[in-house]
C-alpha positions in Angstrom: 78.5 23.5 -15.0 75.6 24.4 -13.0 72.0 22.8 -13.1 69.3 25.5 -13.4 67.3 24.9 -10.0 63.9 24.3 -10.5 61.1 25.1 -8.1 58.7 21.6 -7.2 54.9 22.5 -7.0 54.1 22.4 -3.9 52.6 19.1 -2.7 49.2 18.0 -4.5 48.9 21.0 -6.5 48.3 19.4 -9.5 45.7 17.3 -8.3 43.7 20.1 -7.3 40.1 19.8 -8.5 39.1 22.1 -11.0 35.6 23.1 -8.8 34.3 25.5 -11.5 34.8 22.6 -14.4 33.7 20.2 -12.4 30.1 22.1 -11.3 29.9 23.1 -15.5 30.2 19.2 -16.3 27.5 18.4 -14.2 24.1 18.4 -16.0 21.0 20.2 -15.5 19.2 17.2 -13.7 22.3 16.3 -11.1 22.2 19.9 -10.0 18.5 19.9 -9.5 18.8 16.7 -7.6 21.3 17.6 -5.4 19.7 20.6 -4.8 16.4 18.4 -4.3 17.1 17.0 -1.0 17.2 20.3 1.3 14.5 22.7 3.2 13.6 23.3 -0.5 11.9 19.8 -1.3 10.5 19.6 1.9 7.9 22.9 1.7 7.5 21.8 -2.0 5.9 18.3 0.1 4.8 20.1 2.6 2.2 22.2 -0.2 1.6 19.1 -2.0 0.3 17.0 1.1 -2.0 20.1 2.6 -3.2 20.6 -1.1 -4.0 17.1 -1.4 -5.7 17.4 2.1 -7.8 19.9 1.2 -11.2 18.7 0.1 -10.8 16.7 3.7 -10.2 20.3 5.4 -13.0 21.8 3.4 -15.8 18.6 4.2 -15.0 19.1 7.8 -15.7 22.4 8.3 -18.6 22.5 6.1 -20.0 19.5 8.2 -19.6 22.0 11.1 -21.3 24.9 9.9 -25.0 25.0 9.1 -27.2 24.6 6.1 -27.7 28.1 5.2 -23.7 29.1 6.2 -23.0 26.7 3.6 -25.5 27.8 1.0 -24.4 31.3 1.4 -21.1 31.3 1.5 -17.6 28.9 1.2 -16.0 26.8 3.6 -13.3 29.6 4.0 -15.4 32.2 5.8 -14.8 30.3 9.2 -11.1 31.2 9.7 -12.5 34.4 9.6 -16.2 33.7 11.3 -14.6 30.6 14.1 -18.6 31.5 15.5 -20.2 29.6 12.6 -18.8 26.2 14.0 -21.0 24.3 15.6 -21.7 20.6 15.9 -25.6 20.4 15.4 -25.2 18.6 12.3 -23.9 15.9 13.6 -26.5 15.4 16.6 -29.1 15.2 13.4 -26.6 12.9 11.8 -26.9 10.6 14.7 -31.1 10.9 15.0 -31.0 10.2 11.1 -31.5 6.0 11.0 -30.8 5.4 7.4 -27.4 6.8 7.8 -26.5 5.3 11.2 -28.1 2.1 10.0 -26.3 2.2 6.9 -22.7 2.9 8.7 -23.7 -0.6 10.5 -24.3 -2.0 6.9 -21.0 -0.9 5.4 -19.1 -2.3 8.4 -20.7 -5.7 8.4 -20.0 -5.8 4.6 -16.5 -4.7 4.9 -14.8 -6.6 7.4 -16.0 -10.3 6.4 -15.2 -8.8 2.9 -11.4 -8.0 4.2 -10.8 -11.0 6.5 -12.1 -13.2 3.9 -9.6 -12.1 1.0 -6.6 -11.9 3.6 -7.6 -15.5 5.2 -7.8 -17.3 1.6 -5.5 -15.2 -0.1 -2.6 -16.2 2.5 -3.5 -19.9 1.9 -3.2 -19.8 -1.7 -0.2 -17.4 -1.9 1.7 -19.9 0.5 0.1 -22.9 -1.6 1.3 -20.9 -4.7 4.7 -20.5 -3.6 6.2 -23.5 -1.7 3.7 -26.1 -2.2 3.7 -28.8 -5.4 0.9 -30.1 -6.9 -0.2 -30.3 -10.7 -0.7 -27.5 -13.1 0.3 -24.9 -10.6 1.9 -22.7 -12.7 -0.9 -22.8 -15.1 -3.3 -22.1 -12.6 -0.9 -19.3 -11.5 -1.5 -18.0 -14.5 -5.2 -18.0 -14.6 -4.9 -16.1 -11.5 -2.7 -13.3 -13.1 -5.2 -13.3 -15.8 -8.1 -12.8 -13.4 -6.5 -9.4 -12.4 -7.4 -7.6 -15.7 -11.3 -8.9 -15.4 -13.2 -5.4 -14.9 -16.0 -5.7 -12.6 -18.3 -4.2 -15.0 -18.1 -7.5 -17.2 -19.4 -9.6 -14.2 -22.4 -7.2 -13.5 -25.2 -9.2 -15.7 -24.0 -12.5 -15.1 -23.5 -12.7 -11.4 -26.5 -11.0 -10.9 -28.5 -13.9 -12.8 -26.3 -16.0 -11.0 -27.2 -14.8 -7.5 -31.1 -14.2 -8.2 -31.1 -18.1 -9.0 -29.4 -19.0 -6.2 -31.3 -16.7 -3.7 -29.0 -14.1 -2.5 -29.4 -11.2 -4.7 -29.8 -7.7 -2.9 -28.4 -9.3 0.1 -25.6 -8.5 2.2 -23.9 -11.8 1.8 -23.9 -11.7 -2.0 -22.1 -8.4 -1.5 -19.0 -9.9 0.6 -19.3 -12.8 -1.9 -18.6 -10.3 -4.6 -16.3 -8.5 -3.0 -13.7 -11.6 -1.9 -14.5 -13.4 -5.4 -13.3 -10.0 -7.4 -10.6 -9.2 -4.5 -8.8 -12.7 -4.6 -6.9 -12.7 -7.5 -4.9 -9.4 -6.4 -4.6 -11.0 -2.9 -2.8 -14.4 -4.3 -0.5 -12.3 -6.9 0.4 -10.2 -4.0 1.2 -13.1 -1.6 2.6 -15.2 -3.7 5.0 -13.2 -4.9 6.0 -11.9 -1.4 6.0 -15.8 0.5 8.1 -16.9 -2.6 10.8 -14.2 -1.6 11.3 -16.2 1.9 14.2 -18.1 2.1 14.0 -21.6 1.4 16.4 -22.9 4.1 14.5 -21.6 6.3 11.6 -23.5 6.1 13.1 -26.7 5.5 14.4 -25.8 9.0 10.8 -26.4 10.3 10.5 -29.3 8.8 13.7 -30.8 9.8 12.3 -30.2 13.3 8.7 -31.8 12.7 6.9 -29.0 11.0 3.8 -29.4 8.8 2.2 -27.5 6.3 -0.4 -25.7 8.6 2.1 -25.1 11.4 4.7 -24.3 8.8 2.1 -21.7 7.5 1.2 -20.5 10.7 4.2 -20.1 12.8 6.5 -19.0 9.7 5.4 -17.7 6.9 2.2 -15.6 8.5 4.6 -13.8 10.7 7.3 -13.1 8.4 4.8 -11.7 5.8 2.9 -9.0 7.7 3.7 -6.1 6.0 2.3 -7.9 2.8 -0.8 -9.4 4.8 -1.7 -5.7 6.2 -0.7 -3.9 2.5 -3.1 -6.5 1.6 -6.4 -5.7 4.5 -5.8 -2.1 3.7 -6.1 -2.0 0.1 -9.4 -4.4 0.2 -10.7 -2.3 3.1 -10.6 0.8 1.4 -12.4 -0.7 -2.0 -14.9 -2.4 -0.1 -16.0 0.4 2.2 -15.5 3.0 -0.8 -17.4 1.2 -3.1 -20.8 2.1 -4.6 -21.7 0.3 -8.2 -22.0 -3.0 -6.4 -23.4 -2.1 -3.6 -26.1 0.0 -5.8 -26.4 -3.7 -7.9 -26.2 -6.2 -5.0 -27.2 -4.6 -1.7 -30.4 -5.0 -0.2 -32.1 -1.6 -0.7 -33.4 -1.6 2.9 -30.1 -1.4 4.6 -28.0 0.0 1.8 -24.2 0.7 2.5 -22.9 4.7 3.7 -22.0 5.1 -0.2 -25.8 4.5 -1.7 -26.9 5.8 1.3 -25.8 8.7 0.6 -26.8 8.9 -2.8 -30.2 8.5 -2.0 -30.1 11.3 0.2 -28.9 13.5 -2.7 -31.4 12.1 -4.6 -34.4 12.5 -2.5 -33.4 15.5 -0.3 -31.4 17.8 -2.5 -31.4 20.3 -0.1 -30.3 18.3 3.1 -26.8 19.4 3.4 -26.5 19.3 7.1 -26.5 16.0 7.1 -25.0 14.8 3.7 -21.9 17.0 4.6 -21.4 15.2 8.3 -22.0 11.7 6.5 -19.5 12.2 3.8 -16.9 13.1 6.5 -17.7 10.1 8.8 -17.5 8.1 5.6 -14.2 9.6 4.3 -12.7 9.7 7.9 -13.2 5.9 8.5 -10.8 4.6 6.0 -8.1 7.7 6.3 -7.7 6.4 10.1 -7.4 2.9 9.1 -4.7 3.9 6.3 -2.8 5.9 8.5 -2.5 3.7 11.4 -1.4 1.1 9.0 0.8 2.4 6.4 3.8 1.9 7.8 2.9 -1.6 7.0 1.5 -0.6 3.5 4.6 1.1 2.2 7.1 -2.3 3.2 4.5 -4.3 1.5 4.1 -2.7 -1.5 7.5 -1.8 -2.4 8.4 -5.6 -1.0 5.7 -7.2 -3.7 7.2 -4.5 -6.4 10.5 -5.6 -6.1 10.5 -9.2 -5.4 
């Protein structure tokens, strides 16, 4: 009695994916993902960033042609005119004195504004996190409440408040509104990131004879740059970009770039030469400061999101 011979499949044939069931199982979204990631998504960024750069492009070559270039026609006409660019405007830019005294202004405004915020905010955020002493959590919590306090509300009363006390329309009620209003986002920020550092660490340094300041100083501070700097850039970019305190509490004399500004619109309607060079110099400012930091920004950003 004979077996009937059967032939075996060969080996790991029936394990064989099923590559057209498999790509028909997939859904819409996970083929447009994985499609997402190649030469594809990167010219789709590519657009997006010289899109979003283009007011910038369009201020800058406007500052570099002259009024009646502008008036006539757009921004455009140089790529096919390179003639019309010239850099008088900004030789009047630097003979005008309320602008170039009004640069001055912003800066001395901005910086003691940003070191300010960073300085107190790190000392709270550190107090906040590792220190104990009573109510903290409640006054943690006043602090997180702070953060949804518009400005606006503030307007009338600090105003009052700063005319009785003598230093309304000056230039150090300005950083004092600025680091009073900036604060709260500083301590969430820092708080949240110094908490994330490990705890056996520090106790560490102070097995070894560490204090609080040096604790502070030669630990924490270091470890927490990329929140500290996330931290300078966002308050440098509100101070020096803001206008509806400045228009309140600055003294009208030596008003910041932003009112400055304004009141060259306001006054000179027609004075585009030099409100066109001004806006760039005030626009270009912060964008350098961003960039050379946001390597810095993005780690501390996504480290306070997370943590």
């Amino acid at each position: 009695m004979t077996t009937p011979s059967t032939t075996a499949p060969p080996a790991g044939a029936g394990a064989a994916p099923d590559t057209g069931a498999a790509k028909a199982g997939r859904s819409l979204g996970a083929r447009i993902a994985a499609r997402a990631g190649g030469g594809v998504m990167r010219v789709v960024l590519i657009l997006v960033a010289l899109f979003w750069l283009m007011p910038t492009i369009g201020l800058l070559l406007s500052s570099l042609r002259s009024a009646d270039k502008i008036a006539a026609t757009g921004w455009w006409k140089v790529f096919t005119v390179p003639s019309e660019l010239t850099f008088d405007n900004y030789a009047r830019l630097l003979d005008n004195s309320t602008i170039t005294d009004s640069l001055l202004s912003t800066i001395m405004i901005t910086v003691p504004s940003t070191v300010l915020v960073v300085v107190i905010g790190s000392l709270a955020g550190y107090a906040f996190a590792w220190m104990e002493f009573p109510g903290r959590d409640w006054w943690f919590l006043v602090v997180v409440g702070l953060l949804v306090v518009p400005v606006q509300v503030a307007l009338i009363p600090v105003s009052k408040l700063f005319g009785a006390v003598g230093i309304f329309e000056t230039t150090f009620g300005v950083i004092i509104f600025h680091t009073a209003f900036g604060l709260p986002f500083a301590i969430f920020l820092l708080r949240n990131f110094f908490a994330e550092i490990p705890r056996e660490l520090l106790e560490a340094a102070r097995l070894d004879g560490a204090g609080e300041i040096r604790l502070f100083t030669r630990v924490v501070m270091p470890l927490g740059g990329p929140a500290i700097a996330s931290l300078g850039i966002f308050q440098f970019l509100w101070v020096w970009n803001d206008m509806l305190v400045a228009l309140i509490f600055a003294d009208s004399g030596s008003p910041p770039i932003t009112v400055a500004l304004q009141q060259q619109v306001r006054q000179f309607g027609n004075n585009i030469d030099v409100l066109a060079p001004g806006a760039f110099v005030s626009m270009v400012i912060p964008l350098a400061v961003f960039f050379a930091f946001q390597r810095q920004f993005v780690s501390g950003v996504m480290a306070g999101a997370v943590k």
